[in-house]
C-alpha positions in Angstrom: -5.5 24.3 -34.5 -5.9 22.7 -30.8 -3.1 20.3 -29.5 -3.7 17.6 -27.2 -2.8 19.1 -23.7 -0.2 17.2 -21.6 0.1 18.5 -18.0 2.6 17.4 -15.8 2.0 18.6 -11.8 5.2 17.6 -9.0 7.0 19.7 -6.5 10.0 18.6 -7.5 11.0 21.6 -10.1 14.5 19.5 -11.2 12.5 16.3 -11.6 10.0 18.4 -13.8 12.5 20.4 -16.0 13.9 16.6 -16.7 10.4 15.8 -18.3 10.0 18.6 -20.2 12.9 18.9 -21.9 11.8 15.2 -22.7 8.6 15.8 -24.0 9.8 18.8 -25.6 12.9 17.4 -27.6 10.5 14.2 -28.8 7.0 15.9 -29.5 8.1 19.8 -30.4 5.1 22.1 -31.5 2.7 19.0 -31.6 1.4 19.5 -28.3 0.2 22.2 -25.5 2.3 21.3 -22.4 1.7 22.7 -19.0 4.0 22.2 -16.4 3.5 22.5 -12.5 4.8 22.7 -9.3 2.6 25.0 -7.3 0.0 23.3 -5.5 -2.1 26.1 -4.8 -1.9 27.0 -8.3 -2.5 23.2 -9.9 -5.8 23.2 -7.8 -6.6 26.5 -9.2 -5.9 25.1 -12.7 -8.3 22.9 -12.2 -11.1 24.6 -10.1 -12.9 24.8 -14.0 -13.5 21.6 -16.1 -10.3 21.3 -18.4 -9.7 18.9 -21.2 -6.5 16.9 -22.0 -4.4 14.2 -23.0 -2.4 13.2 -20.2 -2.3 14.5 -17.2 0.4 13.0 -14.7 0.6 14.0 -11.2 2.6 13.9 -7.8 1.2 12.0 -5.0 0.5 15.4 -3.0 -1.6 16.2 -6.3 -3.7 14.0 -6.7 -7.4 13.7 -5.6 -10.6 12.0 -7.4 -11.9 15.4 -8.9 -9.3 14.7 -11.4 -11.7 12.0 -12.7 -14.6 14.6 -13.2 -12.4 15.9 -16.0 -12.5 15.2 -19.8 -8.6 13.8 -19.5 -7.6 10.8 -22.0 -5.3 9.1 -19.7 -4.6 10.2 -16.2 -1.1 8.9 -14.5 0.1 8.9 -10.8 3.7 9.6 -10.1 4.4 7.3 -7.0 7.1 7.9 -4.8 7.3 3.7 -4.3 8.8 1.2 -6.6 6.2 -1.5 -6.2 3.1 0.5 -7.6 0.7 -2.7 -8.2 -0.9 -2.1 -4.9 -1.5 1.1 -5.8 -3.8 0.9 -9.3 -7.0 2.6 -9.4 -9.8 2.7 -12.0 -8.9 5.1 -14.8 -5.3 6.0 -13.0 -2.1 4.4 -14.5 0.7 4.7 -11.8 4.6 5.1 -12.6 7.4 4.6 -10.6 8.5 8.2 -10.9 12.1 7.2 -10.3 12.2 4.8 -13.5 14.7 6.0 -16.2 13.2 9.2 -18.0 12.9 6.9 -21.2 10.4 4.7 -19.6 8.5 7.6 -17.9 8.4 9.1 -21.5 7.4 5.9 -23.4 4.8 5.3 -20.1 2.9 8.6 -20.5 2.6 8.6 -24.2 2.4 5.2 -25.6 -1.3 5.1 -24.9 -1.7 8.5 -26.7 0.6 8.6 -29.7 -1.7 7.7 -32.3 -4.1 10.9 -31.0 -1.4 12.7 -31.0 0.4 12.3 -34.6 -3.6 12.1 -36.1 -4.0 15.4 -34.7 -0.9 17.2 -35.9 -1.8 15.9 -39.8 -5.8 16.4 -39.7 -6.9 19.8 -39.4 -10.4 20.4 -36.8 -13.4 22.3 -38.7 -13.6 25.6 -37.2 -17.2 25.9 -35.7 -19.0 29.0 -35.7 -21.3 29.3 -32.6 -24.2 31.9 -32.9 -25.4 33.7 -29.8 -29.2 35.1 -29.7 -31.9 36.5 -28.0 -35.1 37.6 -29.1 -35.6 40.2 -26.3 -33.1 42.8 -25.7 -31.6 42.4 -22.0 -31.7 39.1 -22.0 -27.5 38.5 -20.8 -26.7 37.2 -24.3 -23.8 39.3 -24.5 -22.2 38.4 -21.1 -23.1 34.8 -21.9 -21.2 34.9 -25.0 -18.3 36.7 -23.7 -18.2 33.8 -20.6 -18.4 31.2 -22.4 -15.3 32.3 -25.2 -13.4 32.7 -21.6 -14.2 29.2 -21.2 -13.4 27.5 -24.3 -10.4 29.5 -23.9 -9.6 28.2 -20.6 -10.2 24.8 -21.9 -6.9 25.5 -24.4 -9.6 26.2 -27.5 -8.7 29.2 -29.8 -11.5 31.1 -30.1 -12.6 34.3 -31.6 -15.5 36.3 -30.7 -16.9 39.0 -33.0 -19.9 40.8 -31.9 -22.6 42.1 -34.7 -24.6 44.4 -32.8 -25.2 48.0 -33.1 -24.2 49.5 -30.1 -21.2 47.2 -29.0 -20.6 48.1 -25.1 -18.8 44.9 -24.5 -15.5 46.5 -24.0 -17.1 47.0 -20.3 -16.3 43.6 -19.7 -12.7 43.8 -21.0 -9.4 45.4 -19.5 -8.7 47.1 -22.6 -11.7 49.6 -22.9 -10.7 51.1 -26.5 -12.7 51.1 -29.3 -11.4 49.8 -33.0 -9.1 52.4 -34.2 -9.3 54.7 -37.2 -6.5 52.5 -39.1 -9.1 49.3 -38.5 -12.2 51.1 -40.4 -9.8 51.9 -43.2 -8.7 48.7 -43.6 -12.4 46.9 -43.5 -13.1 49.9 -46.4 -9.8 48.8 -48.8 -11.1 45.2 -49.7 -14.5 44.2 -48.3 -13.8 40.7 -50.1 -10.8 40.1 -47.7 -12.1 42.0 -44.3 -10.4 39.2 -42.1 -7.1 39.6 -43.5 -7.1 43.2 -43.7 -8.3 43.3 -40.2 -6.0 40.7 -38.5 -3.5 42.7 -37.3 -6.2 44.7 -35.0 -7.3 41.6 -33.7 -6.6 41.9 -29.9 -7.0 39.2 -27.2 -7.8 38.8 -23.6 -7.1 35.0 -23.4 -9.9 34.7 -26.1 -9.3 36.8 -29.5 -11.7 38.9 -30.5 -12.7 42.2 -33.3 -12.1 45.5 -30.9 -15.4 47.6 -30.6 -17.1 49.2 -33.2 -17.4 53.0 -31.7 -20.9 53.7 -33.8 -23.2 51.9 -35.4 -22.5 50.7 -39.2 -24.6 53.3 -40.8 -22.4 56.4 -38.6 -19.1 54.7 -40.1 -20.5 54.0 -43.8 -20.5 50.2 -43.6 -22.8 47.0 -44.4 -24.3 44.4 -42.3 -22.7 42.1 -45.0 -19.4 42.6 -43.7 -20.0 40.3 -40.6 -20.9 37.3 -43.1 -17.3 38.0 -45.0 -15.7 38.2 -41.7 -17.3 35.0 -40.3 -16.3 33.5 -43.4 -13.0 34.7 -43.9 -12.4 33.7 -40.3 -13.4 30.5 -40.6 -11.5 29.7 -44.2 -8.2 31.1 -42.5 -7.9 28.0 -40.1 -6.8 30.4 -37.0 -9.6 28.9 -34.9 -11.4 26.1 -33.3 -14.6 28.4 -32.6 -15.9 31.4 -33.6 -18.4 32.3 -30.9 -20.6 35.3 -32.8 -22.8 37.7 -31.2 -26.2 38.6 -33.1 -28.5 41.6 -31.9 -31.9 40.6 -30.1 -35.1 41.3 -32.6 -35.7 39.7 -36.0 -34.4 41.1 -39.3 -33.4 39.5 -42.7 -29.2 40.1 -41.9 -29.6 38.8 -38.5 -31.3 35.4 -40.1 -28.5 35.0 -42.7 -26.0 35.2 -39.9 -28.2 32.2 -38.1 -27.7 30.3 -41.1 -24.1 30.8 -41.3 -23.5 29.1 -37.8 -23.2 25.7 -36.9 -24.9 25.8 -33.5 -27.2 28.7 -32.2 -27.7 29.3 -28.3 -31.1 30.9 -28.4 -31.3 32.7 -25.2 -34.3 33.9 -22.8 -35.6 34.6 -19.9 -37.9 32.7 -17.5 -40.7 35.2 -17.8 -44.1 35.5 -19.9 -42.7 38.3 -22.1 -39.6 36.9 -23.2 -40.9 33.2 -23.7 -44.2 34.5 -26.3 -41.1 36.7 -28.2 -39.1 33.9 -28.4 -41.7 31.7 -29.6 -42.8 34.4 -32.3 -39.2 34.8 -33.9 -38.4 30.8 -33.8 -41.4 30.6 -36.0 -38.9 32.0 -38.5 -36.3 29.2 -37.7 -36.3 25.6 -38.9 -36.4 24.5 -35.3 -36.3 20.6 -36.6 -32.6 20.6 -36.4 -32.6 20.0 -32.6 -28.9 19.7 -33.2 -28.2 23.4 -34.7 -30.8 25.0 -31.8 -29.9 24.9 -28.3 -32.2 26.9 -26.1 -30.6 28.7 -22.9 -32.4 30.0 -19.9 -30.6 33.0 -17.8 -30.9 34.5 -15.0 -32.9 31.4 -13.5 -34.4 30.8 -10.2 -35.4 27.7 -8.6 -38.8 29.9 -7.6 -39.4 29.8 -11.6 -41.4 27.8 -13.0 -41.1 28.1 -16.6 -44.6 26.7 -19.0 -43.1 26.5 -22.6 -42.4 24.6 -25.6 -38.7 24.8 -25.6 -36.3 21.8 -25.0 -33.9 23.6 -22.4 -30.4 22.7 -23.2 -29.0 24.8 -20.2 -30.0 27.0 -16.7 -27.8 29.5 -16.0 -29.0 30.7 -12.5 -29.1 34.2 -11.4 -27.0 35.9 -9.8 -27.1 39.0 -6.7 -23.6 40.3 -7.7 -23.2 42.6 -10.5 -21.0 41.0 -13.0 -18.2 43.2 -14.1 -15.2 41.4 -15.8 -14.5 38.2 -17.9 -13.8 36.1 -14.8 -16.8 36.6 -13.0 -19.1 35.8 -16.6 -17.1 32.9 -16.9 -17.1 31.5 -13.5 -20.5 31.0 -13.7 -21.5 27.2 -13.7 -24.4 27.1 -16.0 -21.8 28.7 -18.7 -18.6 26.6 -17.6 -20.8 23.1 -18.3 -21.8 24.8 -21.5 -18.3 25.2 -22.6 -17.3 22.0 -21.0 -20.0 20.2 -23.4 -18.5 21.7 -26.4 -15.0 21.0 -25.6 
């Protein structure tokens, strides 16, 4: 499952290399450690809302957008011995030239606990259900930006879409479609579709099930197999979300996928049309759970003015440039504070 994210940011490359091999040798496989000494790179890094540990930085690194961040403890590497005159709130400073014990036993003193609980408890894998109750609605870019963000934010995700005609691959750089070999092996053992599948499981910094190249009834297959794949998915361990994608419209299968998720982003659209369909198929839903049902508006302008019963969790604005590829769905802010909320 996820490990706490140390990142440690200085020019100096030999000074680095001395800390890793540091934090390597003492915490192993326990952690995700990300070492940098690119600036331009660093301020890339953190151009999207990251979570972590520790994070300890050069002087030349560090500015106060660091603080907008969901980081544990952040640390200044200063260049000068006497470092009380440098404190700041929520910044510990380190004499960067202290003995690489002491730098070690600095940075993770305050974070050891965290760290040894997470190696021995295992994180409940959540499934996250997208829907729409309109067709063309963005659900599908939504969902593919936001797995791109969990994923940024050092979350193993998996994103399997259930709909009929699955033209994500447009998104992806690998345009191929599930191969022959994957069919066969959803057909061998329909009680163990996740293992059988596995192996075709491909990823673009999110994993994900390749393309279906026709519709279940063309290839001889059940709706049920997306509720033994969800569930054989989440019983394996491999992941800290499963992000699913459900078809727009109501149907009996779609509602039994609802039910196997543990939050559902129910998106629409900021006109008439989609708000009444909305309304009609959430009459099917136990809406009382405010915590299951999060209600998304796309393609949002400030112009809108939207006259509805829904509580809306997020506004993802709209946007004049065609969106084309997984970075551009997930640089979109509405989606990156929706990802940044669940990490």
């Amino acid at each position: 499952m996820s490990k706490p994210l140390i990142v440690i940011a200085d020019t100096d490359e030999m000074y680095l290399s001395t800390i890793e091999r540091k934090l390597l040798k003492e915490l192993g496989n326990r952690i995700e450690l990300e070492i940098i000494s690119d600036e331009a790179y660093f301020f890339e890094f953190f151009s999207n809302p990251k979570t972590a540990e520790i994070v300890a930085v050069g002087e030349r690194f560090y500015t106060k957008d660091l603080l907008k961040h969901n980081i544990a403890n952040i640390f200044l590497l200063c260049e000068e011995e006497d470092t009380k005159n440098m404190q700041q709130v929520s910044v510990y400073s380190i004499y960067k030239y202290k003995g690489i014990k002491e730098i070690y036993n600095e940075l993770i003193y305050r974070s050891l606990d965290k760290i040894l609980a997470d190696e021995k408890s295992v994180r409940q894998t959540q499934v996250i259900a997208w829907y729409s109750a309109i067709g063309g609605s963005g659900k599908t870019g939504l969902g593919l930006g936001f797995s791109s963000c969990l994923s940024n934010n050092h979350r193993k995700v998996l994103y399997i879409n259930a709909e009929s005609i699955q033209a994500f691959g447009y998104y992806l750089k690998n345009h191929s479609v599930m191969p022959t070999d994957g069919f066969r092996a959803i057909r061998s053992d329909e009680n163990h579709i996740y293992g059988n599948i596995r192996p075709y499981i491909r990823r673009e910094g999110f994993w994900y099930i390749p393309p279906f190249q026709a519709t279940l009834e063309a290839l001889n297959l059940d709706y049920s197999i997306y509720s033994r794949l969800i569930q054989g998915a989440k019983e394996s361990g491999d992941y800290d979300y499963i992000i699913v994608d459900i078809e727009a419209g109501y149907s009996t299968e779609k509602m039994e996928l609802l039910k196997l998720a543990d939050k559902v982003l129910i998106v629409l659209l900021p006109d008439p049309i989609s708000l009444y369909k909305t309304e009609f198929v959430t009459k099917n839903l136990d809406l009382r759970d405010s915590e299951k049902y999060l209600f998304i508006c796309n393609r949002y302008r400030k112009e809108n003015s939207l006259q509805n019963k829904f509580s809306i969790q997020e506004y993802v604005e709209d946007t004049e440039t065609p969106m084309e590829n997984i970075e551009q769905l997930a640089n979109r802010k509405g989606i990156q504070k929706l990802a940044y909320m669940f990490s």
